[in-house]
N, C-alpha and C positions, 0 to 999 in steps of 0.2 A: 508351204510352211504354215505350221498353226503358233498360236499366239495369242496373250491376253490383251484384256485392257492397258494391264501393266507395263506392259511391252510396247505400249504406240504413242509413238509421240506425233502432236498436226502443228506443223509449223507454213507459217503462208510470210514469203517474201516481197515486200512493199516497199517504196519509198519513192524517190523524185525519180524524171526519164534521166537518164545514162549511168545510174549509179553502179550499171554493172549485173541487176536482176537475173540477169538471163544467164548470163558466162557465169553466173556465183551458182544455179540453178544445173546445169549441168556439170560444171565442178564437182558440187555433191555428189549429182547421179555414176560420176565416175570414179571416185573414191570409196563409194557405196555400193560399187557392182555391178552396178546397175544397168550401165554401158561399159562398150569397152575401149569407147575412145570419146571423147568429151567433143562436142558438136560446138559449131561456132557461126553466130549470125553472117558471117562476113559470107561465109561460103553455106549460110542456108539449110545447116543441115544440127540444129538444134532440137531436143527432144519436145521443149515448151512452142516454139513460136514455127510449129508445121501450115499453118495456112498461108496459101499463097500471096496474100497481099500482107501479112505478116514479113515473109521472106522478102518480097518487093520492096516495103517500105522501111524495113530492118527495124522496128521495135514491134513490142505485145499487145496485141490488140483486146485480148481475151486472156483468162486465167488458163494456165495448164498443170496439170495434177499426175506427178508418180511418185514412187514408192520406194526408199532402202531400206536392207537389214544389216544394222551395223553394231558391234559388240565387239568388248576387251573380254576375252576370257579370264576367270570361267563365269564371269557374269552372262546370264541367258541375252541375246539377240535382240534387237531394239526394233521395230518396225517404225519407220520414218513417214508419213505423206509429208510431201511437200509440194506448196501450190507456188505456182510463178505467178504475179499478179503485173498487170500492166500500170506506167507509172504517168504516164500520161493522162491529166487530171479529164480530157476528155474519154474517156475509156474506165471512170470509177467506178461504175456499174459493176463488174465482174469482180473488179480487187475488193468491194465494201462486201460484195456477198460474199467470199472468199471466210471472211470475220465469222459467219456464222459455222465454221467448221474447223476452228484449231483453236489451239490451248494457247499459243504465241503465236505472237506478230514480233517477226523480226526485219526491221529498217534498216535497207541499206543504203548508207550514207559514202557518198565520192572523199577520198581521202587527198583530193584534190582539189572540189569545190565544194566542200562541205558543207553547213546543212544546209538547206534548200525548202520553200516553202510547203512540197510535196511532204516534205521530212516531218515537218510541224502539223499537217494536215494527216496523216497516217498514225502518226503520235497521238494524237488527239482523241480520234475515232477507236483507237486501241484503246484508250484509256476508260473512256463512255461507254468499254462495252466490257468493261471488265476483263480484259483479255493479258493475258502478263504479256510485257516487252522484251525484246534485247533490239542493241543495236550492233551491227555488223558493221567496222571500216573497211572497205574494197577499196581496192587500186594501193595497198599501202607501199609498193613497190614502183610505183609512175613515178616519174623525174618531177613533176611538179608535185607531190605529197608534201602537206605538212601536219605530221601524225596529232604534231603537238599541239599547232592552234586547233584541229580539230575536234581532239578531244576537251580544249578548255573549251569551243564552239555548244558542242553537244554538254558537258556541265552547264554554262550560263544560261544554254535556251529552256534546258527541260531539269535543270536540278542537280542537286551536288550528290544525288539515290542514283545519276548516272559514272557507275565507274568499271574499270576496266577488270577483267578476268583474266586476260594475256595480253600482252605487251609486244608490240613491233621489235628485232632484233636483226642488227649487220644489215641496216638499211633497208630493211623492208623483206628480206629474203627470207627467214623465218619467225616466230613468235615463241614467247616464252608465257611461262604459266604464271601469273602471280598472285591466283587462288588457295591453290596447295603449294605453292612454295614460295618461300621468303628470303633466300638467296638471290645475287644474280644482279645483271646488267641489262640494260635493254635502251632501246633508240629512245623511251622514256624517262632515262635516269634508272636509279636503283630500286629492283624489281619490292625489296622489304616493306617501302615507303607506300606502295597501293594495295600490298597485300593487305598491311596493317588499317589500311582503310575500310579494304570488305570486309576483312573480319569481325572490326569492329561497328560495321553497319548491319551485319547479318547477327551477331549476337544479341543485338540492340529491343530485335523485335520481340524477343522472347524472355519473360522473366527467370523461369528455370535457364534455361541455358546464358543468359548473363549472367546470375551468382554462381553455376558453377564456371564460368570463363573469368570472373572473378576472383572466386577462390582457389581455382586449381592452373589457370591459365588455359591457353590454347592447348596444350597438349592431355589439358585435362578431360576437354571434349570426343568425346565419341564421332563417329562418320554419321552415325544416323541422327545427332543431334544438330551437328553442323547443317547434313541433307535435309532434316526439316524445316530449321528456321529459314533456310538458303528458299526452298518454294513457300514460305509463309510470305516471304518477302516480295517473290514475284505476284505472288495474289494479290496480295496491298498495294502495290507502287511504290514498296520502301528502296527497291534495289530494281533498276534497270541496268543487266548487264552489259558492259562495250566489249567485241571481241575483234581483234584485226584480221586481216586475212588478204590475200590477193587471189582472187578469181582462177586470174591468167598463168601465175606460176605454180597454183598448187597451195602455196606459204598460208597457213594457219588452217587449211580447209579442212585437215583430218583433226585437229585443235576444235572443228568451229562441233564437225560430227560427236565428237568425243563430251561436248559439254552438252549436246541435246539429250546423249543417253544418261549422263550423271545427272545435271542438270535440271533440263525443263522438265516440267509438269507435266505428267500424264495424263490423261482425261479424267479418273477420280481423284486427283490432286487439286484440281485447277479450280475457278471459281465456277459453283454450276449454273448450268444453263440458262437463263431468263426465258422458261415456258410458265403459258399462264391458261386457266381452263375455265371458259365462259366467254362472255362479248361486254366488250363496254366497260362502262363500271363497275360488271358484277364479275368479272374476270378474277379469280384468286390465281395468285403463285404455288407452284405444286414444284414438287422435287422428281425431275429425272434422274432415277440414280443408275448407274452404268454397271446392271446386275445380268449378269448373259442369262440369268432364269427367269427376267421379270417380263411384263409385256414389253412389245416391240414400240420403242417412240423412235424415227428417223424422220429428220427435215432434209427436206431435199432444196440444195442450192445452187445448184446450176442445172441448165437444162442445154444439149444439145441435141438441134434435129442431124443427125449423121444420116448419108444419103445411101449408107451400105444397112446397117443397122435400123433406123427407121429413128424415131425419139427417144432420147437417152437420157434420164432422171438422175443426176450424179445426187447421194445422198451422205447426211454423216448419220452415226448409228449413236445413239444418245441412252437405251435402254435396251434390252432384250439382245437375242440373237437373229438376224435374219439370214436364213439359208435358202437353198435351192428350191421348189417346190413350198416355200410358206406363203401363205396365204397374207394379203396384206391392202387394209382399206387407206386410202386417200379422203384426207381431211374428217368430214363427215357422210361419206360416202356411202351407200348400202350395202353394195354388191362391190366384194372384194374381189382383186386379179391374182393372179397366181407368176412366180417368182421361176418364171422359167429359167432364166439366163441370171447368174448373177460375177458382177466385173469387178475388176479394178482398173484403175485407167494408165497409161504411159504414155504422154500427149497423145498423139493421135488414137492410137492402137488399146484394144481392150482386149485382158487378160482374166479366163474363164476360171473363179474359185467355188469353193462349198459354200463357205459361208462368211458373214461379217460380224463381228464380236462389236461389244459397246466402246465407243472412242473409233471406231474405224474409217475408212472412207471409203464406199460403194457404188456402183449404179447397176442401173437394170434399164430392159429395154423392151417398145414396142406395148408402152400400156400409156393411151393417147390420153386419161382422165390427170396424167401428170403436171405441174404446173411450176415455178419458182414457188418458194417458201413453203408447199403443200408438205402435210403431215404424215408420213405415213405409221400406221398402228396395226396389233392384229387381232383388237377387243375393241368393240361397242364401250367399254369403259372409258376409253382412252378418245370416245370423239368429242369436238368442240376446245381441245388443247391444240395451241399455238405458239410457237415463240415471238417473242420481244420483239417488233420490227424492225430492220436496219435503216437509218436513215439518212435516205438516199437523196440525194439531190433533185429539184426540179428539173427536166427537163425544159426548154426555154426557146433556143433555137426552134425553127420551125420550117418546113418548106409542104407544098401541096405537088403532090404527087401524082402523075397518070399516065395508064399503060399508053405507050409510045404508039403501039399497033392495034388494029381495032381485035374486039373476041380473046384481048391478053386479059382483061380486067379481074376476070377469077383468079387466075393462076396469081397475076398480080398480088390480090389481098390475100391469097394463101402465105405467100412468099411472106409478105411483111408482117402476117399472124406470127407467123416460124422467126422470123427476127427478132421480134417483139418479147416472146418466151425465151428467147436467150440471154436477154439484156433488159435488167429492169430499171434503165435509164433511159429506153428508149420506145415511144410508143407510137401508140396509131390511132387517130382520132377522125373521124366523119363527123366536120363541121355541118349541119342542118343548113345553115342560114345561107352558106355559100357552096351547100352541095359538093366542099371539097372532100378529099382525102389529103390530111394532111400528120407528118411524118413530125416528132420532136425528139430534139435528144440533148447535148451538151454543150456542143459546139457546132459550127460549119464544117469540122473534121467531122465528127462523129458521122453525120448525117452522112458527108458523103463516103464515108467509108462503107455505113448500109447500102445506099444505091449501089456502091461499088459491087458488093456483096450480093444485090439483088441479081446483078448480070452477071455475073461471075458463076455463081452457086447456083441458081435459080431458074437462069435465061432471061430473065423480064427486065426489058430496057423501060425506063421511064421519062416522062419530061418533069421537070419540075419549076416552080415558080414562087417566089413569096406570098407566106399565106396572108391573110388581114391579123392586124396585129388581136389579141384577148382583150379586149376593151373591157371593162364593165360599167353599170350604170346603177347609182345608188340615190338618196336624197340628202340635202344636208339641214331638215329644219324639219319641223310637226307640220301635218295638215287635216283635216280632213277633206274625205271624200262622201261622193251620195250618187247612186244613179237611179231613176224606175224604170225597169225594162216593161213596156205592156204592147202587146203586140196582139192584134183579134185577125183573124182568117178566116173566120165565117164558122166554125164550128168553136172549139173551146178556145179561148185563146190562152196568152202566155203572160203572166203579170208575175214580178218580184221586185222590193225593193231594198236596197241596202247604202246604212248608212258604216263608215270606218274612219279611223284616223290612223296614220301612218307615222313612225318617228325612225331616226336612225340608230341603229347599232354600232358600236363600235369595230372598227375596222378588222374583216375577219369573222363579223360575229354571224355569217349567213344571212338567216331568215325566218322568222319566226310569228306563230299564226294563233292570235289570241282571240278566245272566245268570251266574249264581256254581255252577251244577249239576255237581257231581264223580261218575264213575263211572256216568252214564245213568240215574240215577235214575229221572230225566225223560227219556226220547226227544227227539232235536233238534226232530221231527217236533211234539210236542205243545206244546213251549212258546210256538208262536204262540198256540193255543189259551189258552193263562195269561195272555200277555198281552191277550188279549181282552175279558175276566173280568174284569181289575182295569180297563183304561180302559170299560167297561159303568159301573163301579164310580166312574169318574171324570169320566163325563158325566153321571150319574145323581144323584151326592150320596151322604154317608154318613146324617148325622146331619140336614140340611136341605133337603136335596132339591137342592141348588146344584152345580155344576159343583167338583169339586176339581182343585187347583194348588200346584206348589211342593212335589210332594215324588219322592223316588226309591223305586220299590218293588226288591228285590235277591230272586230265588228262588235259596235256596240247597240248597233237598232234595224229595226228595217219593217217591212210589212208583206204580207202576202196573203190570198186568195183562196180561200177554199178549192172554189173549183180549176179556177185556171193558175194557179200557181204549179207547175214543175222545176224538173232539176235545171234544164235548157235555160229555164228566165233566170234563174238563181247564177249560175253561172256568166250569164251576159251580164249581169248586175252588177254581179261583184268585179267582174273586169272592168267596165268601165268606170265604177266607183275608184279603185284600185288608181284607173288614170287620169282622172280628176282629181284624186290629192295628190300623185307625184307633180301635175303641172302645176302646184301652190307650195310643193314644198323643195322650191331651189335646187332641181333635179341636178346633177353632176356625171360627167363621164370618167371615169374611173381608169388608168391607164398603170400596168406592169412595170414597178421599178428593178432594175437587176443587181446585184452586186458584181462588177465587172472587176478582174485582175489582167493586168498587163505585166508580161516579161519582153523587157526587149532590153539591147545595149544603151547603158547612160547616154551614150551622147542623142540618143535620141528623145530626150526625156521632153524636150522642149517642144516637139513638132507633137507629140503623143498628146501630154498638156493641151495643146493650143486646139488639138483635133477635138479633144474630148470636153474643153468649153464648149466650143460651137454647137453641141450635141445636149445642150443643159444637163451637164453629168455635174456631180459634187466627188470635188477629188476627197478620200480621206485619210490619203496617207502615202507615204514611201518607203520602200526597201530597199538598202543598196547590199546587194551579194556580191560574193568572191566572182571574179572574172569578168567585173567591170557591167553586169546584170545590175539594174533595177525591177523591183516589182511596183506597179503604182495601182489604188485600191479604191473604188471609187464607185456609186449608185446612176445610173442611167435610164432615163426611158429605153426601155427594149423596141419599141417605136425607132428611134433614132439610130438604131445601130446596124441597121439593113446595109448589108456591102462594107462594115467594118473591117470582116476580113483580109478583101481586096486592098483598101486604106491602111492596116498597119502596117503588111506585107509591102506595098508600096512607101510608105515613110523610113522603115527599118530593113529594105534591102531583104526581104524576105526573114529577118532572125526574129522578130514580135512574133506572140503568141500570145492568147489572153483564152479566159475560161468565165463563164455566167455560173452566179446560183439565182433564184430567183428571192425577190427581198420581201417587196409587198406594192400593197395600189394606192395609190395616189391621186387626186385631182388632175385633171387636163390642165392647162391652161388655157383662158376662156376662148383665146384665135381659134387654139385647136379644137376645143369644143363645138364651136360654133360651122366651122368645118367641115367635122362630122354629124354633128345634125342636119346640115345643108345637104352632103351627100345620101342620106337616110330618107329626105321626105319624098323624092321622088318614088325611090323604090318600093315607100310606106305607100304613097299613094296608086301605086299602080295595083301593089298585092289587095 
């Protein structure tokens, strides 16, 4: 089937783990055609969650993406993508990319244990990125549903802009409209009393369309005047719709299809894109506009290496057409690939089209220069444009990783390459200092779900071990520094001298390399060489062997040689200068604070408490959720939380669960400093 812009609507389904994602995910697809019998985790045979350890572990690990076409005649056919996103805070990687490719985000919230910190966190991110909301209630049929504090739930957390478009009715078994109609009874009360709410919050945004619903009333308004202010509204954040629904029985789902075709915003409706063309500062914002005649702009936001197919570059189409055979360069790329295969996707399985119109959702296959976020265009005009970056969380957790068997090591860092491009929460890092490989991602889940994934997908079994914690090493006070390097060998020798003084930056602020040289002291020519010497100096470590940060070095004098001054003495110069002002200016080791969240059962609130004193964490706060959940929110050395996992799980009976962002560095304490300088001078002195 063909189809416009006008015609697609990208909605990605987000919210906390159990709210239902998945069962509301094929729901759709089965109402929409799609399938012809609606898949369900229990028995494995779901459209979204086809990987095997998906199946095993029974929730989303990863996003999955397919497609309805759904229409009230004689209105033209709606083209639906819909992305399942996983809701488990350790797996945000794939649900935050997900953002980069739909008009809505729609939150699905338990009609049972309503909202959920996931809910607020999804909300949020939606909001930052300009993305219009709705919210969906699931389960509104479960014996423990309560439609009603839920929906006063979702008003008080996110605003009185959150209101209902249909209403629960006969206990949860179907819903009623209370958008277009002002009649009626519902498990709400009377259907008039919410209507009269949207109406008047959706006229509100628009000065023409409030004086004629003024002057002539509701019925004075036209359909097209109501459909406009209704998506000015979701543009702005004036209206975030609530829609009920039960997954499992069917009740509201052909309600929830029916408002995305009237409803949500098309791709040229919605708010545009955040692309910007340039680096840095000199970056301007530039208009994608969704013209099938104009150049080609698609950002590609997931990448799958599929083991039939080869690498799969899932894209959304933001400009132009891309069809079969067009030609199309990557980012800033010279030499363009050509468009052999072009897809759509239905979780596992890809489905061969002509082409992709603007608003659409595509991939293509078997072109290795592909990456997450890369650009694709099909003009030299169009290189050096980027979108807006998503932003993603640190990765934090960490383990050091190696092939189990000797002669796997290749295959190994292939494998974790290919991970790494799928998930941009999870990376691969070769520490120098400890010659490890070491693996990071979100949590103790995440990680081991990769290793999982490495043997599984892959074949490469791994051992792994805790890596050494990201120390860093900064100063807290001015000094100067001075070295002369002179060195004779019987032929020319080696003379340079330099003098510098060191101060600190504020936390964050890198490192910074000032040139204060009066009268040549120094050769223009040799001062790279000084700069050299002190960042040696500042990947290496002073006093711990840790990377230093956060401070500015200034060379303000020095002396050198006609004949025997070189680069070699300039460089030895300036390093040891470098380290005779950090030992005068109160050198500090600098250690990873996290922001740590814990879900576990209240009665364990005490033993959690008492675990996370002992750990010098700073609690800052608590949650009490529906179903007897606390969340408790607190800053930790990341130091201190090796084997946490093992500790909650054992305090709470296996039901704790906690999630890291990374917060910022902080001073040691001097034991611990002291410590690790002690453990450092051996090693210093051997090298």
């Amino acid at each position: 089937m063909s189809y416009s812009t006008e015609q697609i609507r990208n909605v990605a389904l987000a919210g906390h783990p159990g709210a239902g994602k998945t069962t509301l995910f094929e729901a759709l697809l089965h109402a929409g055609g799609a399938v012809q019998t609606a898949g369900t985790i229990e028995r494995g045979s779901t459209v979204s969650d086809f990987d095997p350890i998906e199946k095993q572990r029974g929730h989303s690990l990863d996003c999955a993406i397919a497609s309805i076409d759904h229409g009230t005649a004689p209105n033209p056919l709606v083209h639906l993508n819909l992305i399942d996103t996983p809701g488990y805070p350790d797996f945000r990687g794939p649900t935050l990319s997900a953002l980069a490719a739909v008009e809505t985000l729609a939150v699905v919230v338990d009609a049972d244990t309503g909202v959920q910190y996931g809910t607020r966190r999804m909300m949020d991110h939606a909001k930052a990125r300009g993305l219009c909301r709705a919210i969906v209630v699931n389960k509104i049929d479960h014996d423990g549903a309560d439609v009603a504090r839920v929906l006063n739930d979702i008003r008080e957390t996110f605003g009185a802009e959150c209101l209902p478009l249909n209403l629960p009715a006969d206990g949860g078994k179907r819903v009623v409209d209370c958008f277009g109609n002002a009649g009626g009874d519902s498990d709400l009360g009377a259907v008039g009393e919410w209507h009269q709410k949207i109406i008047d919050q959706v006229v509100e945004i628009n000065e023409t369309v409030m004086e004629h619903y003024l002057d002539l009333g509701e019925g004075g308004l036209s359909g097209q005047e109501l459909h406009d202010a209704f998506e000015q509204c979701l543009r702005e954040g004036h209206l975030v719709p609530v829609l009920f629904c039960s997954a499992r029985s069917g009740a509201g789902i052909a309600e929830l299809l029916d408002t995305a075709e009237r409803l949500f915003p098309h791709p040229g409706e919605a708010n545009p894109p955040p692309f910007a063309k340039g680096v840095g500062e000199d970056a301007q914002p530039i208009a994608a506009t969704p013209d099938p005649k104009a150049h080609v702009i698609a950002d590609v936001f997931k990448i799958v290496n599929d083991p039939f197919v080869g690498k799969l570059g899932v894209f959304r189409v933001y400009q132009g057409t891309v069809r079969k055979d067009t030609q199309l360069f990557v980012d800033d790329g010279k030499k363009p690939f050509k468009v052999g295969h072009l897809f759509k996707l239905k979780g596992k399985d890809h489905v061969e089209i002509e082409q992709a119109v603007p608003g659409d959702i595509a991939a293509v296959a078997k072109v290795d220069e592909l990456h997450f976020d890369a650009v694709l265009h099909d003009s030299h005009d169009e290189d050096h444009i980027h979108l807006a970056p998503l932003n993603f969380p640190r990765p934090m957790f960490g383990l050091a990783v190696e092939a189990a068997s000797k002669g796997q090591e290749q295959k190994l860092s292939n494998a974790l390459h290919k991970l790494a491009e799928e998930d941009p929460c999870f990376h691969v890092e070769h520490e120098t200092e400890t010659n490890e490989t070491v693996v990071r991602g979100l949590s103790d889940l995440h990680l081991r779900i990769n290793l999982d994934r490495l043997k599984d997908k892959y074949g490469v079994e791994v051992q792994s071990r805790p890596p050494r914690i990201a120390y860093r090493e900064t100063v807290a006070g001015k000094a100067d520094g001075h070295h002369r390097h002179k060195k004779q060998t019987g032929g020319a020798g080696q003379f340079g001298e330099v003098f510098l003084r060191i101060e600190p930056l504020p936390r964050g602020g890198g490192f910074e390399f000032v040139d204060e040289v009066k009268g040549g002291t120094i050769p223009g020519q040799f001062l790279p060489a000084v700069e050299k010497g002190v960042r040696q100096v500042l990947h290496d470590g002073a006093v711990a062997g840790y990377p230093i940060q956060d401070v500015r070095v200034v060379v303000y004098d020095g002396k050198y040689h006609s004949v025997d001054s070189k680069e070699v003495a300039f460089v030895a110069a300036g390093k040891k200068a470098f380290l005779d002002a950090i030992g005068k200016a109160r050198p500090q080791v600098l250690e990873p604070i996290v922001d740590l969240e814990v879900n576990a059962p209240e009665q364990h609130m005490g033993d959690i408490s008492g675990g996370l004193a002992s750990k010098r964490a700073r609690i800052n706060g608590t949650d009490s959720l529906r179903g007897g959940e606390i969340v408790v929110r607190a800053q930790v050395p990341l130091s201190e939380l090796e084997g946490y996992a093992a500790e909650l799980k054992s305090v709470t009976a296996g039901r704790g669960r906690y999630s890291l962002d990374f917060s910022h560095y902080e001073p040691v304490p001097g034991t611990v400093q002291q410590k690790l300088v002690e453990a450092y001078k051996p090693r210093h002195e051997e090298d």
